[in-house]
GUTI-571570 format. One record per residue (C-alpha): residue in three letters; x, y, z. Coordinates in steps of 0.5 Angstrom, whole numbers, always signed. Layout:
N
> ala;X;Y;Z .
...
***
This chain:
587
> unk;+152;+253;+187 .
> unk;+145;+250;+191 .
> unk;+142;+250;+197 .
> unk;+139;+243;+199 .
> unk;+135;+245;+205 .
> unk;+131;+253;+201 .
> unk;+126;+253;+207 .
> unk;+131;+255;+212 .
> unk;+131;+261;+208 .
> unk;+125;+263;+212 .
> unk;+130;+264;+218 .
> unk;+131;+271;+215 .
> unk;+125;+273;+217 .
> unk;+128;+272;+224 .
> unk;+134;+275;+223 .
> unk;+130;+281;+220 .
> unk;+126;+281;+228 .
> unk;+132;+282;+231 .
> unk;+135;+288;+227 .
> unk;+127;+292;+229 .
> unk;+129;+289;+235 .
> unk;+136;+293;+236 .
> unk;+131;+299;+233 .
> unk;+127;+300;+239 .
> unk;+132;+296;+244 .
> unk;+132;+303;+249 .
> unk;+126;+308;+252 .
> unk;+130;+315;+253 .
> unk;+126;+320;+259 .
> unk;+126;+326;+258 .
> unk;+128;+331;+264 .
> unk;+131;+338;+264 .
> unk;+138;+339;+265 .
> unk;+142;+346;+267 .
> unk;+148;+345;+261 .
> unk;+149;+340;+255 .
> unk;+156;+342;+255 .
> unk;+159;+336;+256 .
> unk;+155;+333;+251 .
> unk;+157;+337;+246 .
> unk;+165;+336;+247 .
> unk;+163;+327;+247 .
> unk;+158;+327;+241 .
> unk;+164;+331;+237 .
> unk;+169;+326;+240 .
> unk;+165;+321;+237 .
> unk;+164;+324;+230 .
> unk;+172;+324;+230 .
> unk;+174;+318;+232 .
> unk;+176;+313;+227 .
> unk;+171;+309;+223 .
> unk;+174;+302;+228 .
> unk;+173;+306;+234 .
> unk;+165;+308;+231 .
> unk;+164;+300;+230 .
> unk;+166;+297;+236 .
> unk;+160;+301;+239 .
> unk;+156;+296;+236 .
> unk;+160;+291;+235 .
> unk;+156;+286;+239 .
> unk;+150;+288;+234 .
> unk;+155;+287;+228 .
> unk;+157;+279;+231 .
> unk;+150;+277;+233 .
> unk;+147;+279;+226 .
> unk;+153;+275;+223 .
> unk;+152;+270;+227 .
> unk;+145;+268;+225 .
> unk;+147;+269;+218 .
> unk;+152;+263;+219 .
> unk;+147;+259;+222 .
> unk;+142;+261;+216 .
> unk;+147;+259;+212 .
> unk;+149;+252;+214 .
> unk;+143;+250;+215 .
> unk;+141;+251;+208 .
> unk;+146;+246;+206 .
> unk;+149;+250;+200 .
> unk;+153;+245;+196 .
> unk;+156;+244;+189 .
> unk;+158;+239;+184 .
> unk;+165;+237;+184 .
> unk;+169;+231;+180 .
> unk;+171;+225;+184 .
> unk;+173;+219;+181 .
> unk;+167;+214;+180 .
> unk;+166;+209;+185 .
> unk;+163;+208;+191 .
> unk;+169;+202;+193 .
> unk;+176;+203;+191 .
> unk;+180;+197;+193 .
> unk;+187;+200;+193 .
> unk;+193;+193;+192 .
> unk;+200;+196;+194 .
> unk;+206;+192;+192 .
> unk;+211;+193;+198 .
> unk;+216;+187;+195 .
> unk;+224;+189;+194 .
> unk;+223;+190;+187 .
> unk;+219;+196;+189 .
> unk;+225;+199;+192 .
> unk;+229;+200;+185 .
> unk;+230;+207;+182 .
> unk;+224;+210;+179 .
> unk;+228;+217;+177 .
> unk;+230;+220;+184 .
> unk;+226;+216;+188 .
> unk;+224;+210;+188 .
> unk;+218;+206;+185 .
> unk;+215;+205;+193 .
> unk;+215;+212;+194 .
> unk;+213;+213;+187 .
> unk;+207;+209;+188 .
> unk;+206;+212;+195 .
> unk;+205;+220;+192 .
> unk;+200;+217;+186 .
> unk;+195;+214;+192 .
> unk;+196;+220;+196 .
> unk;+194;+224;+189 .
> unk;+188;+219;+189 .
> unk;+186;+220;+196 .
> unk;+186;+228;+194 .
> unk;+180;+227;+189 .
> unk;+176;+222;+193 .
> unk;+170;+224;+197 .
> unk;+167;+221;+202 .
> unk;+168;+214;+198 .
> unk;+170;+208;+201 .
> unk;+177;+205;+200 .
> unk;+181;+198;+202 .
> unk;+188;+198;+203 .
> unk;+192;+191;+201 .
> unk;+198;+191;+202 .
> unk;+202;+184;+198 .
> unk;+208;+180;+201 .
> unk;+208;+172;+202 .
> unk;+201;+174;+206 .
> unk;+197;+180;+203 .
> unk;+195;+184;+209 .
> unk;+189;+189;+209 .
> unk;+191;+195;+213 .
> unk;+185;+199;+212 .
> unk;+178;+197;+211 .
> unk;+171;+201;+208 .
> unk;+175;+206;+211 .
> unk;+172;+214;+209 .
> unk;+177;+218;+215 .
> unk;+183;+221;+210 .
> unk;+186;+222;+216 .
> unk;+187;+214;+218 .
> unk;+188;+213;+210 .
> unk;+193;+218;+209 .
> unk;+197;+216;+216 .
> unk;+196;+208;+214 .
> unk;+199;+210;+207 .
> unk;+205;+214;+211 .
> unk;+207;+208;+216 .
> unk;+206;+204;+209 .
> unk;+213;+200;+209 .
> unk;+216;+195;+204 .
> unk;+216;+188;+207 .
> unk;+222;+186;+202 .
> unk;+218;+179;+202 .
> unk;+216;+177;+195 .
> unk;+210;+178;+193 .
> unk;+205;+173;+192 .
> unk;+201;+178;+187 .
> unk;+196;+172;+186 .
> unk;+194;+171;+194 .
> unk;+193;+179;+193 .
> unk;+189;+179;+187 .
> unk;+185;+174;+190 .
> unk;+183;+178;+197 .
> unk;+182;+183;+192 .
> unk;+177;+180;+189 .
> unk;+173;+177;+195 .
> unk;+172;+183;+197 .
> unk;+168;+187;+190 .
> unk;+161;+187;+194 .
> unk;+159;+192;+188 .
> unk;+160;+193;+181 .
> unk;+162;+199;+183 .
> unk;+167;+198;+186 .
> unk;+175;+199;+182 .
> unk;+181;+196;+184 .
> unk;+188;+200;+184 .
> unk;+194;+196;+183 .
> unk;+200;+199;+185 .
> unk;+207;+194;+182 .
> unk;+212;+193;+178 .
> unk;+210;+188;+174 .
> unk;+203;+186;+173 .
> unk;+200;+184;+167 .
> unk;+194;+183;+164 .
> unk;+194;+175;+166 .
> unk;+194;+177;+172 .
> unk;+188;+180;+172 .
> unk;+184;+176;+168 .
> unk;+180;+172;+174 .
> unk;+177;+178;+175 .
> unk;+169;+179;+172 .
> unk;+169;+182;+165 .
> unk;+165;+190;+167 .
> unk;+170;+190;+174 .
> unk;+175;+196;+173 .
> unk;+182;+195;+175 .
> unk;+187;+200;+173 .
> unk;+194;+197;+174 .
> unk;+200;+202;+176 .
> unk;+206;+199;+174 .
> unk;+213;+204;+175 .
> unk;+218;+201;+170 .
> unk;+221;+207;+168 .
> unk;+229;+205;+169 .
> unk;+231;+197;+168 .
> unk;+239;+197;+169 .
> unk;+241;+192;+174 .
> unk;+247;+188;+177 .
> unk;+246;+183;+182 .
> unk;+249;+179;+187 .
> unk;+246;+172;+185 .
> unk;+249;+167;+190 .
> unk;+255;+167;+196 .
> unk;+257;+161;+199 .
> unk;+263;+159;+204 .
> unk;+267;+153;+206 .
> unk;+272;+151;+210 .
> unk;+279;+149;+208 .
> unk;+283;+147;+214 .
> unk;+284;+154;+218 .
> unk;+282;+158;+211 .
> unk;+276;+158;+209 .
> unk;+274;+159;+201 .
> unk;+269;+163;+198 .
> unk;+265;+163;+190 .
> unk;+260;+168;+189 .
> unk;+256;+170;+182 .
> unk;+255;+176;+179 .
> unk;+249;+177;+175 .
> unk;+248;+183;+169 .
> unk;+242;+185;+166 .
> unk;+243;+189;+162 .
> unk;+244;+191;+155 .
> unk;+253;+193;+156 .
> unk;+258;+191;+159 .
> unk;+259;+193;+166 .
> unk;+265;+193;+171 .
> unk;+264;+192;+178 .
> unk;+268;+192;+184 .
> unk;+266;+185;+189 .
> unk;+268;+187;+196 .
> unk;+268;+181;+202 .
> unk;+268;+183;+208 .
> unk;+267;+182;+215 .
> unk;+264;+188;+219 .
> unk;+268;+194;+217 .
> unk;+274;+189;+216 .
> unk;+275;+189;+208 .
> unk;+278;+181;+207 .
> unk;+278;+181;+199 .
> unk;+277;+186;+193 .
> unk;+277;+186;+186 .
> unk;+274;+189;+180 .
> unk;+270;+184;+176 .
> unk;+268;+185;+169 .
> unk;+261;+182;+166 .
> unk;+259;+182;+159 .
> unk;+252;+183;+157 .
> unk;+246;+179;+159 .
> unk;+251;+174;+163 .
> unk;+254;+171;+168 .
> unk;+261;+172;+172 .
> unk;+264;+167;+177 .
> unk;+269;+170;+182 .
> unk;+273;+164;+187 .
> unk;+276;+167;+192 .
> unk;+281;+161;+195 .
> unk;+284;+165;+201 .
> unk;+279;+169;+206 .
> unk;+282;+168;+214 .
> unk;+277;+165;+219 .
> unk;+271;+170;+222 .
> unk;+265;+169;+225 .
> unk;+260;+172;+218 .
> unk;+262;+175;+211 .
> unk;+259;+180;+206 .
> unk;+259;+179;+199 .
> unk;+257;+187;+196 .
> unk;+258;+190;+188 .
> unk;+259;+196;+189 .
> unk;+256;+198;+182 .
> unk;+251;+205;+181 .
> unk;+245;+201;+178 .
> unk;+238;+202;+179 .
> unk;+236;+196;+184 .
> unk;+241;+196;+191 .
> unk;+237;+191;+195 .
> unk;+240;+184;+191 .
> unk;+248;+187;+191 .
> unk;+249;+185;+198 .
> unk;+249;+178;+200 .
> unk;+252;+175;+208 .
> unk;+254;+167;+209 .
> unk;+255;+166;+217 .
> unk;+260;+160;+218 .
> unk;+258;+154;+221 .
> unk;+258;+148;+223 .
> unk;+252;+144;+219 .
> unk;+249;+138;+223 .
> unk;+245;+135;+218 .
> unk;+247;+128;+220 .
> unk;+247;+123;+226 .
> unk;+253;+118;+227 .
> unk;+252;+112;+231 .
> unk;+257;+109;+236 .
> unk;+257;+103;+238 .
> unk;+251;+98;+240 .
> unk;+245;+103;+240 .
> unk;+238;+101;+241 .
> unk;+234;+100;+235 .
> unk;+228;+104;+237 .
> unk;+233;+111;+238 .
> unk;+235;+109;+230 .
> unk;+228;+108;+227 .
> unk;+225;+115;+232 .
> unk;+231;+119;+229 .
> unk;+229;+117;+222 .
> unk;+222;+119;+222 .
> unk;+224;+125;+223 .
> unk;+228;+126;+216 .
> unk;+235;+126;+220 .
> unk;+241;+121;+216 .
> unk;+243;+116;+221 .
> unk;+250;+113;+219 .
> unk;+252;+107;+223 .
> unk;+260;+107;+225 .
> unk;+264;+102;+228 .
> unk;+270;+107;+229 .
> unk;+269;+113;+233 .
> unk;+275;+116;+228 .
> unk;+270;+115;+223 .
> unk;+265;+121;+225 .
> unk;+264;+126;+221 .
> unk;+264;+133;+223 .
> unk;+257;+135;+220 .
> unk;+252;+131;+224 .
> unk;+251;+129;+232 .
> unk;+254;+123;+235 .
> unk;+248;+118;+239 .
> unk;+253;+114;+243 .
> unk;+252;+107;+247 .
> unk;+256;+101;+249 .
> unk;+262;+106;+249 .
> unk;+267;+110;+254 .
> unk;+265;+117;+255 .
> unk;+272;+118;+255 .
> unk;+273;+115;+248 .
> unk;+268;+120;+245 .
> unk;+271;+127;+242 .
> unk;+268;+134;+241 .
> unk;+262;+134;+237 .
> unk;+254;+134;+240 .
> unk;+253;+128;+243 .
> unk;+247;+124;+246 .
> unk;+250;+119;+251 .
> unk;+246;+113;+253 .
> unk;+250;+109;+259 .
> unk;+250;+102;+259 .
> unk;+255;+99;+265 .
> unk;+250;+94;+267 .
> unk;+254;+94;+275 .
> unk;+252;+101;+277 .
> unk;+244;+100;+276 .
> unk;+239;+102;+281 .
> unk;+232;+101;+282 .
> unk;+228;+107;+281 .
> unk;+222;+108;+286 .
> unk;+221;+114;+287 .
> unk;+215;+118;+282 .
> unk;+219;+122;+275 .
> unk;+219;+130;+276 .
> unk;+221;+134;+269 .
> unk;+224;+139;+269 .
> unk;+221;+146;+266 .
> unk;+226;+145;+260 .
> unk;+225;+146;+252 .
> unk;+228;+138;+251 .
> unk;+221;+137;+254 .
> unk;+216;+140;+251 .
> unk;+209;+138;+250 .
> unk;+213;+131;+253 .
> unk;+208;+127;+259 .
> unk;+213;+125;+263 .
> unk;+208;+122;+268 .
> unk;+206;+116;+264 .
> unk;+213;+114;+263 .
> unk;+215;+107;+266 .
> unk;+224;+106;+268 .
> unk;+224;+100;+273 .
> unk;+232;+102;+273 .
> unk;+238;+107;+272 .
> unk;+245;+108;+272 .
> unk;+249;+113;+278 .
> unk;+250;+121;+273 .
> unk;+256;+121;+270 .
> unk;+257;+128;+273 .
> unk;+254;+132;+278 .
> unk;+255;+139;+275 .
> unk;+251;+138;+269 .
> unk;+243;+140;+269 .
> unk;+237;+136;+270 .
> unk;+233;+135;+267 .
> unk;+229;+129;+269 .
> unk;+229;+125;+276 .
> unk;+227;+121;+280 .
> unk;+228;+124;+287 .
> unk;+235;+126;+288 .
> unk;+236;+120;+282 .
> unk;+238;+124;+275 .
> unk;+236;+121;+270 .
> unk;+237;+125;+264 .
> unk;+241;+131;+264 .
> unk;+245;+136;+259 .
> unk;+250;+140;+260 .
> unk;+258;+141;+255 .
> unk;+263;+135;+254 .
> unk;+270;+138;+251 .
> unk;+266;+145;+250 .
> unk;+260;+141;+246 .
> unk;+253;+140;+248 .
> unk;+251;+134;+252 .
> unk;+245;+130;+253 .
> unk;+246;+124;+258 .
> unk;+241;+118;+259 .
> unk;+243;+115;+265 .
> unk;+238;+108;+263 .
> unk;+237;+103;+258 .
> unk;+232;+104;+254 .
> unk;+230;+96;+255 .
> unk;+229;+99;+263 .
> unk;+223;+102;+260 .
> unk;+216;+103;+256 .
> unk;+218;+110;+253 .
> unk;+219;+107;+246 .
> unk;+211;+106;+247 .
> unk;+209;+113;+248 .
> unk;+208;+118;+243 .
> unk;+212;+123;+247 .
> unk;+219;+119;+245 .
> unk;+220;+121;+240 .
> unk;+218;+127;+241 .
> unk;+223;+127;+246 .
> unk;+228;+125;+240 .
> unk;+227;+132;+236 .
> unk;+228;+136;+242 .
> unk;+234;+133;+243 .
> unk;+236;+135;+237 .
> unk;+234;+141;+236 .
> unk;+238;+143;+243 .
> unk;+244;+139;+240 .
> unk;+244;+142;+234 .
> unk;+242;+149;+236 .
> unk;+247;+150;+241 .
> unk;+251;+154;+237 .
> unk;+253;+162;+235 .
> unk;+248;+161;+228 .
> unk;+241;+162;+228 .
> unk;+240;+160;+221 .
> unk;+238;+164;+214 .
> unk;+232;+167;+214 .
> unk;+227;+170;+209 .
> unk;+225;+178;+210 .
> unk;+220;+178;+216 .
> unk;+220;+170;+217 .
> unk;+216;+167;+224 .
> unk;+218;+162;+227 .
> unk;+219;+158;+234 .
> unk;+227;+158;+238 .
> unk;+229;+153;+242 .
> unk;+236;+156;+245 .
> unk;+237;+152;+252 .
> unk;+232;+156;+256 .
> unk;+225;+157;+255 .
> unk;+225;+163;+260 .
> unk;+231;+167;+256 .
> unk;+230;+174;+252 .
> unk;+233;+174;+245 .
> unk;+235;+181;+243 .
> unk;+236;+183;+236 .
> unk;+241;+188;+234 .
> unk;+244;+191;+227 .
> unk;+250;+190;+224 .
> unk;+251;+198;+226 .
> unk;+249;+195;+233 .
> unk;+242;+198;+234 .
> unk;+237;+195;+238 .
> unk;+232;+193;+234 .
> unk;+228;+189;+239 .
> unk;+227;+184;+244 .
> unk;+223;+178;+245 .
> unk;+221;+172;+251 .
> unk;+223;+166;+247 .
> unk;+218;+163;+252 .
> unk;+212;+168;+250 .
> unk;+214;+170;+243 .
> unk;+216;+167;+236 .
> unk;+222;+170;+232 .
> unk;+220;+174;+227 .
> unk;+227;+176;+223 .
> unk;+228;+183;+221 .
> unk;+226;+185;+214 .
> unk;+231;+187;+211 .
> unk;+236;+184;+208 .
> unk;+243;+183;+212 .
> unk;+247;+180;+218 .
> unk;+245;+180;+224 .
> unk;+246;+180;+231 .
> unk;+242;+176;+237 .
> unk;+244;+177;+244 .
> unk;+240;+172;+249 .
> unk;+244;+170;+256 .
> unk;+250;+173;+255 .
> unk;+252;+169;+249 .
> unk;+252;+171;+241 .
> unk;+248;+168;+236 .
> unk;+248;+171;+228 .
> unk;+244;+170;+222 .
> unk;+242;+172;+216 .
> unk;+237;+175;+213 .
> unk;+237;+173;+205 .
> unk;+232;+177;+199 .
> unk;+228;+171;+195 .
> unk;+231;+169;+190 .
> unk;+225;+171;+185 .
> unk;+226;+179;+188 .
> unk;+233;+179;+185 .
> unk;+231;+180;+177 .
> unk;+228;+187;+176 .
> unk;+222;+184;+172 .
> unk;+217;+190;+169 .
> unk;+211;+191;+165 .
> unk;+207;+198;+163 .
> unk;+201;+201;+166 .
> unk;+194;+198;+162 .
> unk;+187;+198;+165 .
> unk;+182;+192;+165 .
> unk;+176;+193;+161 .
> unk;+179;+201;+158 .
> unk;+171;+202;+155 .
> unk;+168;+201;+162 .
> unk;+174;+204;+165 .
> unk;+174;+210;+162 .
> unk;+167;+212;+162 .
> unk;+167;+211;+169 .
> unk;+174;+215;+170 .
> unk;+170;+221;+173 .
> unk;+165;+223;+175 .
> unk;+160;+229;+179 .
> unk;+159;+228;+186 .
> unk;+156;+232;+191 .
> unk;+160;+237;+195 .
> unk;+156;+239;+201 .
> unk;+162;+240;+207 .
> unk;+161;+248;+207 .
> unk;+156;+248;+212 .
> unk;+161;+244;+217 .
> unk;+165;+250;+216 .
> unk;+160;+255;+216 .
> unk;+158;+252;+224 .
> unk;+164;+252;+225 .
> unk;+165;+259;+224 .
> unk;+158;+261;+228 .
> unk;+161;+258;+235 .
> unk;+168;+261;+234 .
> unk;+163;+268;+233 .
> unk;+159;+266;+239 .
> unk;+165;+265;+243 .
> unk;+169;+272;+240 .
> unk;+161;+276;+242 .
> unk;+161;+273;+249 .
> unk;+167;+276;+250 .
> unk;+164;+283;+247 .
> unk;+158;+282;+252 .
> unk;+163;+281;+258 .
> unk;+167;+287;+256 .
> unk;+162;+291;+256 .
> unk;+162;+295;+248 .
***
């Protein structure tokens, strides 16, 4: 051990004044006294009372000389040589995607990873670290951060994302952010190899932490059902990487309701089909192998029964311009001439035709009765509704409308007390009303149009219990009616897992994979959310470090340790503290 600042060792000189000082500290008067009896008897208590009760007579002596010694100490700064990684940078990469949740002997390859880091933090000294954590977007979580507590509380909270991991993305990062050539870059994954790392520059060292101890797996490759009058039936894929014949059990389910069962046997390396013909109606299903392998995440898989509407029908002597606006929007626009003709996967866009002729689907009905039109004189008012969205409706000319249908349903847009456009429920389906000609106006002219046309559709085609599919935490903006409504998300378990205003906020689904449950004004609305398809094979490589020569000369190194005068300090005033206490009692 050695000092950094000797000169402060001529603070003993100090220290030396105030022993002498304790020496000469009292001036005793000689006076003449009858009888030093009592004396006597309290010099011979004195003498036989324990060493602890002879010391607490100077006891604030004692403290004050120890604690200018601390103080001597500290600032002389005593340090040591100690061994720390090399590398004033360390750019930590942190897979968080679902592979890293399979085993790695009794924990999991994440957790794993999380203790070697903490391990690693343990030997760095005052060095900077960065945390990337990868996903479809590599996040950096901590930055040129020196605190262990921050760094340690960032790895604790540190979570999987379940996203696939776009190592390359993360790759990149890191290497945007080596600033020195002594920076070192850490990766902590499952399967990154050494072309991976080849952009990075050729005296960069990168050491690669792959855990891929145990590769056993059996997946759940692929679930889908389909409607068969009042039955729906169901296939799933099962998949076996490994090396020997394995048998599982398939379990469909519906909550906690079991609805199919069977063993299944896969052969090595293989792939089985399992048809499931008969499966009673329900809102959602779960396909889950029951099998002791090393990766869980890819051996559930949920299917939500639905109505798809990726078709729009249309009913009788539709306006071009609603046709062309429809088709730029990517939709399938089929032309029928019988109403009995209309499919049940797509929305019906209706004009020239009965109401009453039309059946139960999502509809946009446009009026055509030429004998009830009324002029339109009064200035169009839009209601705060999403079929409106980035819509002006202020620069939209209708010289003329139809009298509403119905009274009850919403509107939308008017022109006084006149209705213009309105949406509500025919036969228990969605309904959009417009109750003018598309000839009475100039709104094919404006670029809100069709604008209009999709947020019809959306509408239309959303008002149903189905949210969609999901990938683990992906964002996006939902239109369920109302812009005001509060959307909350519960687990299958029903726990809440949080509530969003759909006016304020997008959706972001939950991260792990399963059904779930979004409850907004009363009404029920399900979705899944599904593992991607490349986190459904346990790929791994082994551990290697880039550049080994460069890496290995630099894998230790001596650092300074020289925190002892912080401690020191902080002995000193919890001293000072402990003699004022002595000083006030009076020893």
């Amino acid at each position: 051990m050695s000092v950094a600042s000797p000169f402060f060792f001529l603070f003993s000189l100090f220290i030396a004044a105030f022993i002498l000082l304790y020496f000469f500290r009292k001036q005793y008067e000689q006076l003449p006294v009858s009888s030093n009896m009592l004396w006597e008897q309290v010099l011979n208590e004195r003498q036989a009372s324990p060493w602890l009760q002879k010391l607490q007579y100077n006891l604030l002596f004692w403290l004050q000389l120890l604690i200018l010694v601390l103080i001597m100490l500290a600032l002389t700064r005593p340090y040591w040589y100690g061994k720390v990684p090399a590398g004033d940078h360390f750019i930590l990469v942190v897979d968080t995607s679902a592979t890293m949740s399979a085993k790695e002997g009794e924990k999991t390859r994440f957790a794993t990873a999380k203790e070697d880091i903490f391990k690693l933090l343990d030997e760095i000294d005052q060095q900077e670290v960065t945390i990337i954590s990868t996903g479809q977007k590599p996040k950096i979580i901590a930055n040129h951060e020196q605190d262990q507590h921050a760094l340690r509380k960032a790895i604790q909270e540190l979570e999987l994302s379940y996203e696939y991991d776009a190592m390359d993305q993360a790759l990149e990062l890191a290497e945007s952010l080596v600033t020195t050539k002594d920076s070192v870059v850490h990766l902590f994954s499952d399967h990154v190899v050494e072309e991976d790392v080849a952009s990075f520059s050729e005296d960069q060292s990168v050491f690669v932490h792959n855990y891929n101890s145990q590769h056993d797996n059996l997946s759940l490759l692929s679930f889908g059902t389909a409607p068969e009058g009042e039955k729906v039936s169901a296939v799933a894929v099962i998949a076996n990487e490994t090396d020997a014949n394995e048998q599982v059990d398939l379990q469909v389910m519906s909550g906690e309701t079991l609805l199919f069962s069977k063993k299944v046997h896969v052969a090595a390396n293989q792939e089985a089909v399992v048809n499931m013909p008969v499966l009673p109606a329900h809102p959602y299903y779960q396909a889950v192998i029951r099998t002791p392998d090393d990766y869980e995440a890819d051996n559930e898989l949920t299917a939500i029964s639905t109505t798809s509407y990726d078709k729009v029908y249309a009913v009788g002597d539709v306006n071009p311009f609603y046709l062309a606006g429809l088709q730029t929007l990517g939709l399938e626009v089929i032309q029928v001439d019988d109403v009995a003709k209309i499919g049940r996967d797509g929305m019906v866009i209706a004009e020239g035709v009965s109401l009453t002729q039309l059946g139960e689907y999502p509809l946009l009905f446009i009026q055509s009765e030429a004998k009830k039109k009324q002029k339109v004189t009064e200035t169009l008012t839009a209601a705060d509704d999403p079929l409106f969205t980035h819509v002006d409706s202020k620069k939209v000319y209708i010289a003329s409308a139809f009298r509403p249908l119905n009274q009850e349903w919403q509107t939308i847009l008017a022109s006084g007390d006149q209705p213009l456009i309105q949406k509500g429920t025919h036969h228990g389906y969605p309904i959009i009303a417009l109750n003018f000609a598309l000839s009475d106006t100039d709104w094919p002219l404006q670029p809100g149009f069709p604008l209009f046309l999709y947020n019809s559709y959306q509408w239309l085609t959303q008002q149903t219990n189905f949210l969609g599919y999901y990938q683990p935490g992906e964002e996006k903006w939902l239109n369920l009616g109302n812009k005001q409504m509060d959307l909350s998300v519960f687990t299958e378990d029903g726990d809440n897992l949080y509530t969003i205003n759909l006016a304020e906020e997008s959706f972001i689904a939950p991260v792990k994979p399963g059904v779930y449950e979004g409850i907004a004004d009363e009404q029920s609305y399900y979705f899944s959310v599904l593992l991607d398809e490349r986190e459904k094979s346990l790929e791994a490589a082994p551990s290697f470090a880039m550049n080994p020569k460069e890496a290995q000369s630099r894998e230790m190194t001596e650092n300074i340790q020289d925190h002892l005068w912080f401690w020191l300090a902080c002995i000193a005033l919890l001293l000072l503290m402990a003699e004022w206490e002595v000083y006030r009692r009076g020893y």
